[in-house]
N, C-alpha and C positions, 0 to 999 in steps of 0.2 A: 124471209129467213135466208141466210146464209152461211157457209162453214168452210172451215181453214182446218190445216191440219198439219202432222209433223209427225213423225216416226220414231224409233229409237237412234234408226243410223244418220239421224238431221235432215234429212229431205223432206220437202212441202209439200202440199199437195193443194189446188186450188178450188173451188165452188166450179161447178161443170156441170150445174144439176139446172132443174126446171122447177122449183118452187115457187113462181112467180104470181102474183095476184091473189084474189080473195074467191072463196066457195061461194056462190050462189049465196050462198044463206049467211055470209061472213064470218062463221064462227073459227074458218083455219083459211089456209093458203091452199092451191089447186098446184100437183104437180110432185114432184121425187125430186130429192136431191146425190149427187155422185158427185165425186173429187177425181182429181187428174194430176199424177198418171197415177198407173197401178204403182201399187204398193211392192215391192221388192221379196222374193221369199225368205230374204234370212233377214228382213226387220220380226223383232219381238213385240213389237206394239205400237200403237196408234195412237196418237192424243188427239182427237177431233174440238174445233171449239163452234160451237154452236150459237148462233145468234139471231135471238128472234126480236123483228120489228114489226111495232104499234106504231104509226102514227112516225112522229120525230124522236119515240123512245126508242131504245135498244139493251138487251139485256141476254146479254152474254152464258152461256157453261160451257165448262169442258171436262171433259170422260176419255178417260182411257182403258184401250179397249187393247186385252194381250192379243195376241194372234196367235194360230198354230204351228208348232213346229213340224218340218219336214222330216219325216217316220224314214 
């Protein structure tokens, strides 16, 4: 699994995470994923796109996620 991403104000963010290889028991991947850099306080939201690999297949989502505004 790995994941990309992009903000409101157009800045990327790249896979920085550790979801590398399979569980003991193979039913998921072993590990957390995190993007790089931090995120900006006056971005309004996030579009992460998520990608998970089987094998030679790959099968993409993306979610967007608002973010909090500074009170």
């Amino acid at each position: 699994m790995w994941l990309e991403a992009v903000d409101d104000l157009g800045n990327r963010y790249t896979d920085f995470g550790g979801a590398r290889g399979m569980s003991p028991d193979g039913s998921r991947t072993e590990g957390s994923l995190s993007g790089r850099p931090a995120v900006p306080s006056d971005s309004r939201s996030l579009t992460v796109r998520l990608v998970f690999m089987n094998g030679t297949d790959e099968s993409g989502y993306d979610l967007t996620i608002p973010l909090p505004s500074e009170s």
